[in-house]
MDTraj code that builds the backbone (N, CA, C; nanometers):
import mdtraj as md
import numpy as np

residues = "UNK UNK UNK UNK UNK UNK UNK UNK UNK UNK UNK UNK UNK UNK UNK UNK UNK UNK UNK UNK UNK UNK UNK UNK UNK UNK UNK UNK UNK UNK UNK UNK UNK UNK UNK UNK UNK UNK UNK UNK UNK UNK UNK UNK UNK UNK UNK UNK UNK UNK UNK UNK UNK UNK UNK UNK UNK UNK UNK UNK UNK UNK UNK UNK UNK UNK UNK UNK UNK UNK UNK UNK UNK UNK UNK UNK UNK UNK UNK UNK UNK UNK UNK UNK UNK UNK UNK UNK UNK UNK UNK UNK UNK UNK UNK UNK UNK UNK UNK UNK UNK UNK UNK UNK UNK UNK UNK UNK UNK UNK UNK UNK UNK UNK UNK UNK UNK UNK UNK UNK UNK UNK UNK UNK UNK UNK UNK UNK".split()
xyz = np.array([
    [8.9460, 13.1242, 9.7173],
    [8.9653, 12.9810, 9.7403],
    [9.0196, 12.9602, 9.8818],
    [9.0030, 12.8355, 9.9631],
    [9.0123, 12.8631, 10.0895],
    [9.1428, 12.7611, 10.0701],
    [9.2327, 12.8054, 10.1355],
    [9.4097, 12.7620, 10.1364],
    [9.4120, 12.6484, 10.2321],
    [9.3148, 12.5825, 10.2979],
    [9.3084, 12.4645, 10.3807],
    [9.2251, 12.3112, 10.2926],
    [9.1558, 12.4196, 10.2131],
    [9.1184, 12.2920, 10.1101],
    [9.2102, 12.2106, 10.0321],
    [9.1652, 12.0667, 10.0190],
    [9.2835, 11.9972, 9.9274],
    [9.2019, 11.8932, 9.8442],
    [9.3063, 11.9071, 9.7386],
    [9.2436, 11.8732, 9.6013],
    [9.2774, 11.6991, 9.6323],
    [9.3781, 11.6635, 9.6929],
    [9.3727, 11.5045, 9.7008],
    [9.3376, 11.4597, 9.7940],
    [9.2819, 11.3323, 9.8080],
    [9.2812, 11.2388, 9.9441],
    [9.2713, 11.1158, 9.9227],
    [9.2448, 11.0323, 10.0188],
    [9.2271, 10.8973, 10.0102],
    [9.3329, 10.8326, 9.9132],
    [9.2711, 10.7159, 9.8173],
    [9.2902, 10.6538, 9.7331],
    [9.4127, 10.7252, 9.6035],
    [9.3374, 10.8658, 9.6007],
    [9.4183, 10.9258, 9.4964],
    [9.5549, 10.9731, 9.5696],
    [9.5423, 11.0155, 9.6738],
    [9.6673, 11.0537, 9.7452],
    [9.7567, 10.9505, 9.7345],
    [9.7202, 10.8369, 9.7665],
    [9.8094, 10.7335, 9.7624],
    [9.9107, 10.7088, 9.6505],
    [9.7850, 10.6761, 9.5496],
    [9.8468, 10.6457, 9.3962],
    [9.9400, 10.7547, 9.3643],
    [9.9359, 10.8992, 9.4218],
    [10.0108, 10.9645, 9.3957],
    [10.1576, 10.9411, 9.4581],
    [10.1449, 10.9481, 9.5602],
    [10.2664, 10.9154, 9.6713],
    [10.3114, 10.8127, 9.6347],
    [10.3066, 10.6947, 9.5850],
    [10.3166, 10.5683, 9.5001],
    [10.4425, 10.6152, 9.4128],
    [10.3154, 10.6343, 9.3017],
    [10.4171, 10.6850, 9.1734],
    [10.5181, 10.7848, 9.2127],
    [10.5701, 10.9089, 9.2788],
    [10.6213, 10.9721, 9.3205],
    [10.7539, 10.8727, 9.3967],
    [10.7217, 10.7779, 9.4881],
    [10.7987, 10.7429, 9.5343],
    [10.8880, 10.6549, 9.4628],
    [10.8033, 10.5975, 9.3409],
    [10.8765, 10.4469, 9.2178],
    [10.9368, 10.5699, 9.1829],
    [10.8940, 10.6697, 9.1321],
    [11.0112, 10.7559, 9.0179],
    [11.1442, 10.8244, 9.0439],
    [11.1725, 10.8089, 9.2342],
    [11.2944, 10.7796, 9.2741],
    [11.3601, 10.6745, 9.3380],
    [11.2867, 10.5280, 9.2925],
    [11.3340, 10.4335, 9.3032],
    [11.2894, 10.4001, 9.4291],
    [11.2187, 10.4237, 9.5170],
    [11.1864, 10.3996, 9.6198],
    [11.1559, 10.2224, 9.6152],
    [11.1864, 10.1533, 9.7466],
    [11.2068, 9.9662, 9.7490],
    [11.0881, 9.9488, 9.8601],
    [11.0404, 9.8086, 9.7680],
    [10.9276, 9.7260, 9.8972],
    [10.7769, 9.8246, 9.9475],
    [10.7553, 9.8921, 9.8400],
    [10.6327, 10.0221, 9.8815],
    [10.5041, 9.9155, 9.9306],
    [10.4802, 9.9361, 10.0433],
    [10.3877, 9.8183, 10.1152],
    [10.2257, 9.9740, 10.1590],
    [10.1340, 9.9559, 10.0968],
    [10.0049, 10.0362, 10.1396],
    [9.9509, 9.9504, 10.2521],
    [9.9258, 10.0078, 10.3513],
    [9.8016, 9.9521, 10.4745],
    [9.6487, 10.0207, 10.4475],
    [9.5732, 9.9831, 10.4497],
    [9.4119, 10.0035, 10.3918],
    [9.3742, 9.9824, 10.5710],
    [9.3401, 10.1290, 10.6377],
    [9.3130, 10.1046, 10.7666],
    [9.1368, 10.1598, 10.7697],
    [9.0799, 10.1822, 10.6721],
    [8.9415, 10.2388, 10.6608],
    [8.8667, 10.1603, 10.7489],
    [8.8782, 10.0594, 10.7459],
    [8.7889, 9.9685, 10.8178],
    [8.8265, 9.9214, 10.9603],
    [8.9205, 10.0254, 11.0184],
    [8.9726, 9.9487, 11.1810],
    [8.9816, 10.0879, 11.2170],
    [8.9947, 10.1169, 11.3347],
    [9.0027, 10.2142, 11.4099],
    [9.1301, 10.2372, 11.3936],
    [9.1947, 10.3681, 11.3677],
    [9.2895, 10.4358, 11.3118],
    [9.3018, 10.5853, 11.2476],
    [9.4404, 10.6318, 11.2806],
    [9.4095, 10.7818, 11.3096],
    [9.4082, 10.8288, 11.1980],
    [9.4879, 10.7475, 11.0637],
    [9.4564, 10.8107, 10.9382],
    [9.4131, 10.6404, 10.8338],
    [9.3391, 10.6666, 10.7398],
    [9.2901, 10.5603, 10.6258],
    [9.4262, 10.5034, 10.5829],
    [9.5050, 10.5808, 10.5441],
    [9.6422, 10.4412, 10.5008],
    [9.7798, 10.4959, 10.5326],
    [9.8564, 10.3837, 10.5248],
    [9.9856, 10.4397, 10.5960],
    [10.0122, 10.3692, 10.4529],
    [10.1857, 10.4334, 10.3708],
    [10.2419, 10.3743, 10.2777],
    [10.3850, 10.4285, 10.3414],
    [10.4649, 10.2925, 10.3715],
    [10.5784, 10.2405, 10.4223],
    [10.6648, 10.2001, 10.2606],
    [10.7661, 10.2530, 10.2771],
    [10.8774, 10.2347, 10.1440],
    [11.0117, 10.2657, 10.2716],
    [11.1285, 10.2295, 10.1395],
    [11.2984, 10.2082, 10.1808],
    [11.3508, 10.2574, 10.0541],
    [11.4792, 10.3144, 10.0867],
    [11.5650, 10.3343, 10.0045],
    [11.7001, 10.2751, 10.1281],
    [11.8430, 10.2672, 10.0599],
    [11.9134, 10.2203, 10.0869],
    [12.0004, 10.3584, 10.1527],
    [11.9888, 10.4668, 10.1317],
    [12.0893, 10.6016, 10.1924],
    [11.9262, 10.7178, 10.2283],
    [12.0028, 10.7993, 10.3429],
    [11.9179, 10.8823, 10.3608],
    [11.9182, 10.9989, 10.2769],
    [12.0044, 11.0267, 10.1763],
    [12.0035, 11.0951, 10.0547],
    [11.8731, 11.0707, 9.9823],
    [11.8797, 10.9340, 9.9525],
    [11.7927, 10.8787, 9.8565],
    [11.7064, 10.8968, 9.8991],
    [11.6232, 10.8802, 10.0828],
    [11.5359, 10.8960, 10.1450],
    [11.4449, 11.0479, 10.0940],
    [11.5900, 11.1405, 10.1766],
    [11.5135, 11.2788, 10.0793],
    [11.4153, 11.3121, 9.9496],
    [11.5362, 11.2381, 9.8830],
    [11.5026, 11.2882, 9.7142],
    [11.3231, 11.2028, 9.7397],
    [11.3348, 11.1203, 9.7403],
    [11.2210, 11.0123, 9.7630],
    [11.1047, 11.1327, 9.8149],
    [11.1074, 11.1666, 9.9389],
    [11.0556, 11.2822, 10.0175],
    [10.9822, 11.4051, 9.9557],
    [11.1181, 11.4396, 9.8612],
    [11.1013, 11.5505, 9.7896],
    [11.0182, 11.5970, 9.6527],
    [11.0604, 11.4485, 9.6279],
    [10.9477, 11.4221, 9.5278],
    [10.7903, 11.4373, 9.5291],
    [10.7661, 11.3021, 9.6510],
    [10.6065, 11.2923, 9.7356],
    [10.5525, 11.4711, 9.7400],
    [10.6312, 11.5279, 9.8047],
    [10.6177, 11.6528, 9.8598],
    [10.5431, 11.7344, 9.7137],
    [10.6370, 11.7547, 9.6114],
    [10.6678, 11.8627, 9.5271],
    [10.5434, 11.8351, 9.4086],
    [10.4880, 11.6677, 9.4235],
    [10.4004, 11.6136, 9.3301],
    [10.2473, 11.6162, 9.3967],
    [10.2372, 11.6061, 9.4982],
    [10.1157, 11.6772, 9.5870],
    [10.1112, 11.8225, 9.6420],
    [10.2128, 11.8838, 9.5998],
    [10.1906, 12.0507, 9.5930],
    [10.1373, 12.0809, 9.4346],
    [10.1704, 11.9783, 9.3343],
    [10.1320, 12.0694, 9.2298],
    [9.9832, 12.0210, 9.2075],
    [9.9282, 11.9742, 9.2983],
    [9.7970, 11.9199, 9.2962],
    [9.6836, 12.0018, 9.4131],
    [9.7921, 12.1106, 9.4650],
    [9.7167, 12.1525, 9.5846],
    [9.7064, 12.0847, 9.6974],
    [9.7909, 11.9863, 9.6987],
    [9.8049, 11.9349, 9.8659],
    [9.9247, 11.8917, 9.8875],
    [9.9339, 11.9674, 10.0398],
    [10.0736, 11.9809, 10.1332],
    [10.0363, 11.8601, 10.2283],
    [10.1818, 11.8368, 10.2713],
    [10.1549, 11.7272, 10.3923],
    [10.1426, 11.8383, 10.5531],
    [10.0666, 11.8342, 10.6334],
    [10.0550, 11.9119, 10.7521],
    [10.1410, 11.8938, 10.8465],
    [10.2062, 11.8069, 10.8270],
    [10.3337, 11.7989, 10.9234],
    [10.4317, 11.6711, 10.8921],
    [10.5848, 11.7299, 10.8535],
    [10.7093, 11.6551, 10.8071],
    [10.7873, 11.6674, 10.8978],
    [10.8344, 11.5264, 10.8934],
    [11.0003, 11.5522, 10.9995],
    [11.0939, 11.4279, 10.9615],
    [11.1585, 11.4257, 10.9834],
    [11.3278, 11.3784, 10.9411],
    [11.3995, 11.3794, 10.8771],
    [11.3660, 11.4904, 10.7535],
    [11.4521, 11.5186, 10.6866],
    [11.5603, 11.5872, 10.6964],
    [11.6247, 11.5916, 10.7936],
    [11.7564, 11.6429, 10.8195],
    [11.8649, 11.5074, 10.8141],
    [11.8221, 11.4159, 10.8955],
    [11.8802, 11.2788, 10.8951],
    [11.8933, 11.1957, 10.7630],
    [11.7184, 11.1647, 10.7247],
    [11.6761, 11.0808, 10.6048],
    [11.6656, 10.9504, 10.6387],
    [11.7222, 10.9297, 10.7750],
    [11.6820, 10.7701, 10.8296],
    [11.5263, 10.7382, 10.8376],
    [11.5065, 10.8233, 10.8439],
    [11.3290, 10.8062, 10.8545],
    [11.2459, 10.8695, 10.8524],
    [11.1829, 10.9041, 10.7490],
    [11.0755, 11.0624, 10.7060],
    [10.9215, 11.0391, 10.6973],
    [10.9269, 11.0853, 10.7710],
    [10.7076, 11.1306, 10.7803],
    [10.6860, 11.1864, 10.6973],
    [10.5803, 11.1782, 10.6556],
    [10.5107, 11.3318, 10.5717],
    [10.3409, 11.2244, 10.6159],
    [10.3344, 11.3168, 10.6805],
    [10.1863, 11.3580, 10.7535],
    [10.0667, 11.3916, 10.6804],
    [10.0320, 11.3400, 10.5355],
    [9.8849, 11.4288, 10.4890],
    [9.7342, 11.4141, 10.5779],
    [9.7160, 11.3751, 10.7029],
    [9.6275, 11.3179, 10.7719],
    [9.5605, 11.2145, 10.7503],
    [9.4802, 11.1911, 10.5987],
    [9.4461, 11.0316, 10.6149],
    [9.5624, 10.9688, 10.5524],
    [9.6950, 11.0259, 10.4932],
    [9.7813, 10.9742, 10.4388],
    [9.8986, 10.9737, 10.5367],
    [9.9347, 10.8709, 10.6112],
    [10.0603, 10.8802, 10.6507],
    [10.2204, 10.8204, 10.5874],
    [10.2687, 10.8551, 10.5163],
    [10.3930, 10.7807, 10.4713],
    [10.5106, 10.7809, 10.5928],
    [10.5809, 10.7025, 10.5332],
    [10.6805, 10.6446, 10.6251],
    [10.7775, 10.6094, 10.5364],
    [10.9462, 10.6837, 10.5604],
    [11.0498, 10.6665, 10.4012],
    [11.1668, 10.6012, 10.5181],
    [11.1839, 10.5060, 10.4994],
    [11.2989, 10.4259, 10.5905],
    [11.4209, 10.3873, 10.5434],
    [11.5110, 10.3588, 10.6415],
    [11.6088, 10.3024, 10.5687],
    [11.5931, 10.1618, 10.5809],
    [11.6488, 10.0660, 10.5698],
    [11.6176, 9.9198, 10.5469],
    [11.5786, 9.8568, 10.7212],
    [11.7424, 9.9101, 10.7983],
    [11.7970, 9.8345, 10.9182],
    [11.6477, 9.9572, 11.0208],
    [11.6401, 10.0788, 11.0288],
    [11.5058, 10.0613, 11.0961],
    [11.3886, 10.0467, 11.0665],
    [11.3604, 10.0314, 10.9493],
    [11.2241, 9.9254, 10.9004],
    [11.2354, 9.8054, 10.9414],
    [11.3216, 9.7071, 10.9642],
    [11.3285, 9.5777, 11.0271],
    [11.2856, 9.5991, 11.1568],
    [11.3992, 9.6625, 11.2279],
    [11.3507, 9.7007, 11.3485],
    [11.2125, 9.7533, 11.3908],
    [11.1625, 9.8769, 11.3479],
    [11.0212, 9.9020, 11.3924],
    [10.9307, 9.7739, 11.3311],
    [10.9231, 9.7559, 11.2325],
    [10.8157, 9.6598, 11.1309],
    [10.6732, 9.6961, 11.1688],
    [10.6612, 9.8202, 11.0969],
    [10.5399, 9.8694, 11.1026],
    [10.4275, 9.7849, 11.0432],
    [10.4839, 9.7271, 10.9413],
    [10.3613, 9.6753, 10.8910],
    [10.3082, 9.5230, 10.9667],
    [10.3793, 9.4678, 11.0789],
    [10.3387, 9.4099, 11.2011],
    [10.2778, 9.4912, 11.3029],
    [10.3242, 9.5997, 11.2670],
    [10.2126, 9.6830, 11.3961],
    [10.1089, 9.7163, 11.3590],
    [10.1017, 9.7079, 11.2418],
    [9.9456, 9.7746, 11.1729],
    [9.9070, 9.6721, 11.1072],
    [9.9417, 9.5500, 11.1754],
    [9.8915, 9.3922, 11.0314],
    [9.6837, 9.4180, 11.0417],
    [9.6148, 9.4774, 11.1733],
    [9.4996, 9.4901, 11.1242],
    [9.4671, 9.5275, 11.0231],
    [9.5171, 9.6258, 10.9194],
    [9.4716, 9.7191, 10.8261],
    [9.4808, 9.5536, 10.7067],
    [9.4290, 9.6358, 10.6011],
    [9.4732, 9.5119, 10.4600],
    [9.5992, 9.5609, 10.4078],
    [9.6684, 9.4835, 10.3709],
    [9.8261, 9.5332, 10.3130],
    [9.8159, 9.4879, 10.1312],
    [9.9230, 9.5804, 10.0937],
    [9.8764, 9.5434, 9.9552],
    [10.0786, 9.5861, 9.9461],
    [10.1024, 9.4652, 9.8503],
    [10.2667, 9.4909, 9.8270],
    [10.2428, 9.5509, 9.7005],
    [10.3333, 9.6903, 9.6934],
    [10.3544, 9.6870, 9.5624],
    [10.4744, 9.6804, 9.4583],
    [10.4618, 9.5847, 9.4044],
    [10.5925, 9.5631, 9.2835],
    [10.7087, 9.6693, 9.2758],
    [10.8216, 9.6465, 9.2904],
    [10.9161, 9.7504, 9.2567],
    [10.9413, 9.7313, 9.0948],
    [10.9610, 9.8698, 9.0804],
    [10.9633, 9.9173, 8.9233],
    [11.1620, 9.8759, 8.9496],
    [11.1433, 9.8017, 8.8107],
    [11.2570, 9.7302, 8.7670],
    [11.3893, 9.8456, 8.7496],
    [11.5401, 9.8968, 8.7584],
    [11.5863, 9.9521, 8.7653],
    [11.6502, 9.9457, 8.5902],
    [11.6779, 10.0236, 8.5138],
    [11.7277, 10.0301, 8.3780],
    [11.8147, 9.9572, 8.3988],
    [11.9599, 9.9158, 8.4827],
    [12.0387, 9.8849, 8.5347],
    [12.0188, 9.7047, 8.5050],
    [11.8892, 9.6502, 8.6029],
    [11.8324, 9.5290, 8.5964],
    [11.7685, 9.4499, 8.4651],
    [11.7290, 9.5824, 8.3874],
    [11.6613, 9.4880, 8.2551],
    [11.7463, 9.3909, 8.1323],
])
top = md.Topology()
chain = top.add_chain()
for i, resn in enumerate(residues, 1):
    res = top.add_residue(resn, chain, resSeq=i)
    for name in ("N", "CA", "C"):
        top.add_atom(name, md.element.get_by_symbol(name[0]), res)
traj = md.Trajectory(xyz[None], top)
């Protein structure tokens, strides 16, 4: 089997990284749909947590739930901080922020070409 092949992409990558990210509570998970504009990967999915702890775990999750599927992200960085974590799958770019530099950058103004799709935050046990 060739160790560069990967079992997810696109659409499914997403939904994965999605769910992965709700099941540590991850806030405001916003998908960009860039298929149709010139752009270096098909979607970026932008989420927040409130501590860069939480950022991690968030991270760690994405990570550990697309390894058991056969796909790694090709290049991660900020997880030492947690203010702000990449994980790189090439057409998948995520982005794990903390609140105050998600305001600041506002990626999803920099990428308003793509289609944006909000997705619902999963209600906290806490909230019901």
């Amino acid at each position: 089997m060739n160790k560069t092949s990967r079992s997810l992409a696109g659409k499914k990558l997403v939904d994965l990284v999605v769910s992965s990210a709700q099941e540590k509570l991850a806030e405001k998970i916003v998908i960009i749909d860039h298929r149709k504009s010139a752009s270096t990967a098909d979607y970026f999915v932008i989420c927040e947590s409130s501590t860069g702890v939480q950022n991690g775990a968030i991270a760690d999750s994405i990570v550990d739930a697309c390894s058991e599927k056969g796909t790694r992200p090709w290049h991660q960085e900020g997880n030492d901080e947690g203010r702000w974590i990449l994980l790189d799958f090439s057409d998948v770019v995520v982005h794990i922020m903390l609140p105050e530099l998600r305001q600041f950058y506002d990626l999803e103004k920099l990428w308003s070409t793509g289609i944006r799709t909000d997705v619902p935050d999963v209600p906290h046990k806490n909230d019901e």
